[in-house]
mmCIF file of the C-alpha atoms, coordinates in Angstrom:
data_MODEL
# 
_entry.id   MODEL 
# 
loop_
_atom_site.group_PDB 
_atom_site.id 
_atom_site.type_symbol 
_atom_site.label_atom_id 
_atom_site.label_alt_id 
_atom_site.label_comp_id 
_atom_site.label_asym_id 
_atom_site.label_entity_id 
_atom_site.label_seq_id 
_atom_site.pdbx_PDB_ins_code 
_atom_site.Cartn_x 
_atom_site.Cartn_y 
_atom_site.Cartn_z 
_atom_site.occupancy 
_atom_site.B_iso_or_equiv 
_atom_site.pdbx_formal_charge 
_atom_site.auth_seq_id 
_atom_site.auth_comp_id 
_atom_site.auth_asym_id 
_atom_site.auth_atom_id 
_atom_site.pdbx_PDB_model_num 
ATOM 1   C CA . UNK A 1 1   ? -65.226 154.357 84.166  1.00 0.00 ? 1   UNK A CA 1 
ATOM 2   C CA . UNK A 1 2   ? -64.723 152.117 81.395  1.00 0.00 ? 2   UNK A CA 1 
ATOM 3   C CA . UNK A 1 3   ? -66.418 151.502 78.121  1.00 0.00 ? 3   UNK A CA 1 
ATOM 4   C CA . UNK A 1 4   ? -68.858 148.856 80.065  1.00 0.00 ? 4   UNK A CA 1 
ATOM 5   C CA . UNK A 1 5   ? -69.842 151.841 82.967  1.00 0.00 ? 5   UNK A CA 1 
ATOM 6   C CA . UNK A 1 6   ? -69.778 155.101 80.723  1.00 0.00 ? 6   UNK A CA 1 
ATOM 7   C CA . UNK A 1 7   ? -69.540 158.097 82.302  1.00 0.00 ? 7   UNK A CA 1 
ATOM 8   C CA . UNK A 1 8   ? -73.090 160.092 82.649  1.00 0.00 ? 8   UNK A CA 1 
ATOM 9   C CA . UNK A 1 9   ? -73.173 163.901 83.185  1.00 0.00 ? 9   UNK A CA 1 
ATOM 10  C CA . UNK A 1 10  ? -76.064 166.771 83.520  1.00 0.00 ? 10  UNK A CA 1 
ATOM 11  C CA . UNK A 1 11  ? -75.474 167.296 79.813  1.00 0.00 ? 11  UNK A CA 1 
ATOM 12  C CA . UNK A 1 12  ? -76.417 163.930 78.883  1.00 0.00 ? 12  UNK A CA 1 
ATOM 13  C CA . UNK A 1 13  ? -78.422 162.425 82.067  1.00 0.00 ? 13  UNK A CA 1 
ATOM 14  C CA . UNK A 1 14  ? -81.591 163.061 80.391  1.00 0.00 ? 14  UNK A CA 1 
ATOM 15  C CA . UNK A 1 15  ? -81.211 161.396 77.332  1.00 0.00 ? 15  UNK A CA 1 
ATOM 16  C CA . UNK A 1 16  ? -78.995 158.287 78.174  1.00 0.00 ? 16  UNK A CA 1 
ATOM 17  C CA . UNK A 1 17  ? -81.032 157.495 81.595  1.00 0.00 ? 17  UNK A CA 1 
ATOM 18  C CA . UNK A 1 18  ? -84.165 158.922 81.810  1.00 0.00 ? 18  UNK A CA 1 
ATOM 19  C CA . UNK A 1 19  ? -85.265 158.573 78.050  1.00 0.00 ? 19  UNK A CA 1 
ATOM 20  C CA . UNK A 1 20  ? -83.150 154.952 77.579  1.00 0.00 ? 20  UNK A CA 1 
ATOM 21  C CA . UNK A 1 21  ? -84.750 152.527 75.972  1.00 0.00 ? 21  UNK A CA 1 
ATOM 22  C CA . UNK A 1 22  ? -83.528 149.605 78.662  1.00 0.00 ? 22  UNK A CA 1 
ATOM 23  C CA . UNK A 1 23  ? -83.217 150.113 82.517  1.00 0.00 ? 23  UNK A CA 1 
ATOM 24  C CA . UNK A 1 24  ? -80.205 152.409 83.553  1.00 0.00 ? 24  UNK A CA 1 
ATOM 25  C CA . UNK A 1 25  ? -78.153 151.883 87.107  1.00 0.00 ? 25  UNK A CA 1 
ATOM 26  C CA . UNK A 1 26  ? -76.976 155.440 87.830  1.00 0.00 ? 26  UNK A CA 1 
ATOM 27  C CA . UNK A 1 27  ? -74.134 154.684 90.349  1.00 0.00 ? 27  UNK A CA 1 
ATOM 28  C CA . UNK A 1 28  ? -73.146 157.714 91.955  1.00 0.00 ? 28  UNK A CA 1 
ATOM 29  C CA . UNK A 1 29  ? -69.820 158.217 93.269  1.00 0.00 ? 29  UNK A CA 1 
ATOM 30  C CA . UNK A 1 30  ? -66.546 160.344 93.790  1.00 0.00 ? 30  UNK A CA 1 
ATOM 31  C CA . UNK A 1 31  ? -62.726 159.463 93.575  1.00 0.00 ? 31  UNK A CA 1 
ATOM 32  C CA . UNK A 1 32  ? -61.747 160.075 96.698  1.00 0.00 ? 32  UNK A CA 1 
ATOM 33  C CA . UNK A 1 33  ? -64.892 157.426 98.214  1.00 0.00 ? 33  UNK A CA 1 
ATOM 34  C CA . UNK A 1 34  ? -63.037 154.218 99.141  1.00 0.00 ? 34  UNK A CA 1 
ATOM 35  C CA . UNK A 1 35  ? -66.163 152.197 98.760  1.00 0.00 ? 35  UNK A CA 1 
ATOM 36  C CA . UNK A 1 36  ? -67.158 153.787 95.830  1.00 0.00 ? 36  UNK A CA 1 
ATOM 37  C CA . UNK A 1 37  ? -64.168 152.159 94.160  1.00 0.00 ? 37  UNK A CA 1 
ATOM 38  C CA . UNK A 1 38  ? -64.658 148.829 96.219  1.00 0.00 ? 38  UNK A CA 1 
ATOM 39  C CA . UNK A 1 39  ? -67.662 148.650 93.979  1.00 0.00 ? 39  UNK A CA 1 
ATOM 40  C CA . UNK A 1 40  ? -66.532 149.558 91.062  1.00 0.00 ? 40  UNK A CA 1 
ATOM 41  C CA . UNK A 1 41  ? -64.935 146.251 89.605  1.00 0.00 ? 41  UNK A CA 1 
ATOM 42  C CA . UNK A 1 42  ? -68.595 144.710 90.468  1.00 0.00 ? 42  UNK A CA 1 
ATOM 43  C CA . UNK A 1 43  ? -70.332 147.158 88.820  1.00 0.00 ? 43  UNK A CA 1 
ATOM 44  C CA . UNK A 1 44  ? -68.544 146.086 86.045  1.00 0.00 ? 44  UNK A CA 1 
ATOM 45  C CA . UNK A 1 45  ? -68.709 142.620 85.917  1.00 0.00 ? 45  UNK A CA 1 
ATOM 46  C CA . UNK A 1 46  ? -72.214 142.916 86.233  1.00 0.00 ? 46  UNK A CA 1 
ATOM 47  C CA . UNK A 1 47  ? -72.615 145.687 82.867  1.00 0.00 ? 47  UNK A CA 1 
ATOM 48  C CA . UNK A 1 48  ? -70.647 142.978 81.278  1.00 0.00 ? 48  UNK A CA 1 
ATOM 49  C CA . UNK A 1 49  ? -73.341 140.304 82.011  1.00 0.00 ? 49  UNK A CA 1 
ATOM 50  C CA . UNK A 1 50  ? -76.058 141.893 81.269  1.00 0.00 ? 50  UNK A CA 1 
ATOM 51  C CA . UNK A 1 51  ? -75.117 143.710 78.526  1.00 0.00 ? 51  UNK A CA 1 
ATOM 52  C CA . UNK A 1 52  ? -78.138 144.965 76.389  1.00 0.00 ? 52  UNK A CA 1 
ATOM 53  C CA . UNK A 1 53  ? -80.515 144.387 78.988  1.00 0.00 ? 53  UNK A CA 1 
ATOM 54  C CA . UNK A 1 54  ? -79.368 147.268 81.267  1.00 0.00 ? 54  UNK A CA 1 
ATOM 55  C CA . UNK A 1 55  ? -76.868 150.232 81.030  1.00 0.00 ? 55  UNK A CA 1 
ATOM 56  C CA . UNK A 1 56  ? -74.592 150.655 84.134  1.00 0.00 ? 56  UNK A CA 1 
ATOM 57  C CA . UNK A 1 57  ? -73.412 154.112 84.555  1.00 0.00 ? 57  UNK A CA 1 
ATOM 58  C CA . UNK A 1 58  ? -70.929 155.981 86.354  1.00 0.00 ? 58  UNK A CA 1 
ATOM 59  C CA . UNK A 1 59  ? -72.111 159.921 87.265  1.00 0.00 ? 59  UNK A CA 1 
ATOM 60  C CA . UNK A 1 60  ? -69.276 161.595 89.686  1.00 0.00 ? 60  UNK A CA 1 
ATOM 61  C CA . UNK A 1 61  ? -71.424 163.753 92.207  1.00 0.00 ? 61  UNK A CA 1 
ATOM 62  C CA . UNK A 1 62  ? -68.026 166.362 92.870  1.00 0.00 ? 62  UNK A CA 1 
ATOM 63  C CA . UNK A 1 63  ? -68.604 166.903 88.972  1.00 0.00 ? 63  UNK A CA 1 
ATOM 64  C CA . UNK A 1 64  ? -72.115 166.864 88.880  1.00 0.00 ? 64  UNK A CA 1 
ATOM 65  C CA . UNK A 1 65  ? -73.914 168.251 92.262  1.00 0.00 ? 65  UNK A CA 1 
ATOM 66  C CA . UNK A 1 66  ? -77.003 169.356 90.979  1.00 0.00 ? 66  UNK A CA 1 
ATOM 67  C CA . UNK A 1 67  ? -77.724 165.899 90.058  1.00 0.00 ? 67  UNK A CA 1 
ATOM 68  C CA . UNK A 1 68  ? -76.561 164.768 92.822  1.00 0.00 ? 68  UNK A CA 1 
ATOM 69  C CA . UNK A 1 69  ? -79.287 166.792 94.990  1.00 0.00 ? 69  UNK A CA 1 
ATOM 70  C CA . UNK A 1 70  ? -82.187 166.226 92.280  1.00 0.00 ? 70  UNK A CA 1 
ATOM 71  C CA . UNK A 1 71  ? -81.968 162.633 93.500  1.00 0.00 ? 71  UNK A CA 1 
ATOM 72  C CA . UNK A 1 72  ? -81.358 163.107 96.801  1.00 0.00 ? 72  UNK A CA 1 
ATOM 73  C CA . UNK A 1 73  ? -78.343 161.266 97.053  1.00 0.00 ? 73  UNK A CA 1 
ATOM 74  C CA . UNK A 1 74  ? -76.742 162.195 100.535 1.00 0.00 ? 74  UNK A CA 1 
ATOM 75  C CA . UNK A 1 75  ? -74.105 159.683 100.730 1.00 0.00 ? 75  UNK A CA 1 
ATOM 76  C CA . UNK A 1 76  ? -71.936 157.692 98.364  1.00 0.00 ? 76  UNK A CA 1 
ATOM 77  C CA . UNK A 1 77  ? -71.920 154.750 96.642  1.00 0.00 ? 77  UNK A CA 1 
ATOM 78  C CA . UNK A 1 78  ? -75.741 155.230 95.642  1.00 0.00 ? 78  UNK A CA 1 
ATOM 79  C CA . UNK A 1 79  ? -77.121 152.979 92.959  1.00 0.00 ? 79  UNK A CA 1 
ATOM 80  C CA . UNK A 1 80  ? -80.131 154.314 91.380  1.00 0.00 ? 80  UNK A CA 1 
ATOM 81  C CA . UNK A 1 81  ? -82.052 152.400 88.996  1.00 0.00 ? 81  UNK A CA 1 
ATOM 82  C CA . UNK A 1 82  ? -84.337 153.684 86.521  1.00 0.00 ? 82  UNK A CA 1 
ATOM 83  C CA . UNK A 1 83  ? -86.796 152.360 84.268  1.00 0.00 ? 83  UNK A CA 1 
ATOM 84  C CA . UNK A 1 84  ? -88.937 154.125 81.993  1.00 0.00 ? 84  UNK A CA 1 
ATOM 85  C CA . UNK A 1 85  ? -87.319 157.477 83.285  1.00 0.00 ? 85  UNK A CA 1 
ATOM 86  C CA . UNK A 1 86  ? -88.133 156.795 86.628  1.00 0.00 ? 86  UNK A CA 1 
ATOM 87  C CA . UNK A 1 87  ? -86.402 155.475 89.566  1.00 0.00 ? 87  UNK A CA 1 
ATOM 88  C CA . UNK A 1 88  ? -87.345 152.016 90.365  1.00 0.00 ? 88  UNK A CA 1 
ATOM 89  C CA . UNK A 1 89  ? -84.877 150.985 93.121  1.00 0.00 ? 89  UNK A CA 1 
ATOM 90  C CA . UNK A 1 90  ? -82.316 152.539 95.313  1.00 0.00 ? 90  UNK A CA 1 
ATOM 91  C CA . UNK A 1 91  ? -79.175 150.798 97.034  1.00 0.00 ? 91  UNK A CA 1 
ATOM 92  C CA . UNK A 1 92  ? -77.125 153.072 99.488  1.00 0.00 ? 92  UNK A CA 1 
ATOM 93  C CA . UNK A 1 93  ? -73.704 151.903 100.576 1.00 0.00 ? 93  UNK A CA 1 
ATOM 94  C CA . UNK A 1 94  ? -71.045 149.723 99.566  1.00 0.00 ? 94  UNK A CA 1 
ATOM 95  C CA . UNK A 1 95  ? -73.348 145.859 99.161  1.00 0.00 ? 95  UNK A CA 1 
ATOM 96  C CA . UNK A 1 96  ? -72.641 142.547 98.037  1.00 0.00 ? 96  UNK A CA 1 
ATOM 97  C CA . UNK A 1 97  ? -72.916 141.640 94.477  1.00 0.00 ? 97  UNK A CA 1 
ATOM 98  C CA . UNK A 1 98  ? -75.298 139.252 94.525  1.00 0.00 ? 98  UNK A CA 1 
ATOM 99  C CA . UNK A 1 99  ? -77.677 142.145 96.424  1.00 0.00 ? 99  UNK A CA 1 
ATOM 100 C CA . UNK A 1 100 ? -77.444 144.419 93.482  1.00 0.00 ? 100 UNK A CA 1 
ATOM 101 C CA . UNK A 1 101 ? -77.922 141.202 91.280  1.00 0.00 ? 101 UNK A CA 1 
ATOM 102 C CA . UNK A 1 102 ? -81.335 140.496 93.177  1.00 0.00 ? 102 UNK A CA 1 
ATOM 103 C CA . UNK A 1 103 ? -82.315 144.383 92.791  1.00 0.00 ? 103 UNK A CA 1 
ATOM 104 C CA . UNK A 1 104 ? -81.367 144.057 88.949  1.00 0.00 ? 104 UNK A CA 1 
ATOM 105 C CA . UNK A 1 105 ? -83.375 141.402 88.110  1.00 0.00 ? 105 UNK A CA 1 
ATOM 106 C CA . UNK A 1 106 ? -86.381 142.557 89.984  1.00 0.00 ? 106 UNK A CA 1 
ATOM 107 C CA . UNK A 1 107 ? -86.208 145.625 87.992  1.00 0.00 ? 107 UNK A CA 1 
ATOM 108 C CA . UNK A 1 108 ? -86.152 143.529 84.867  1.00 0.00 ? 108 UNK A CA 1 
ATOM 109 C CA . UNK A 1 109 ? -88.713 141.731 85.781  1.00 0.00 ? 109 UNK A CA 1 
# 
């Protein structure tokens, strides 16, 4: 987590995905998930490009389970995206860059 992919939590989720203003990619993870920090330096790169035109954040599922299960997320890495408070996409599994890209800018439209 960095100040490009903020941390999101169940005290926040709500207002800094669901109600956001832009599109959010909720990437959910855990520490211990060797692809979960494969992806991490992309994730990155990517909140760093298109900064104020989507939020990337980072919501740990070992903190946060009952997030985790209200989105069904049975395996990590799991990019959600949402738009309007709403998922709009899904990627499971550790992907290439330009894949999330591609999902990204569908989503923006």
């Amino acid at each position: 987590m960095s100040e490009l992919t903020p941390a999101v939590t169940e005290t926040n989720f709500d207002q800094d995905v669901l109600r956001s203003g832009v599109p959010v990619l909720v990437d959910f993870w855990a520490q211990w998930c060797g692809p979960c920090r494969a992806i991490a330096p992309v994730l990155e790169e990517l909140a760093e490009s298109y900064k104020g035109k989507i939020k990337i954040m980072k919501l740990n599922v070992d903190e946060n389970g009952n997030l985790a299960s209200r989105f069904g997320v049975m395996s990590i890495p799991t990019l959600i995206l949402f738009k309007g408070g709403k998922e709009a996409d899904r990627i499971v599994g550790l992907v290439p860059r330009d894949e999330i890209e591609r999902r990204i800018q569908r989503v923006l439209g």
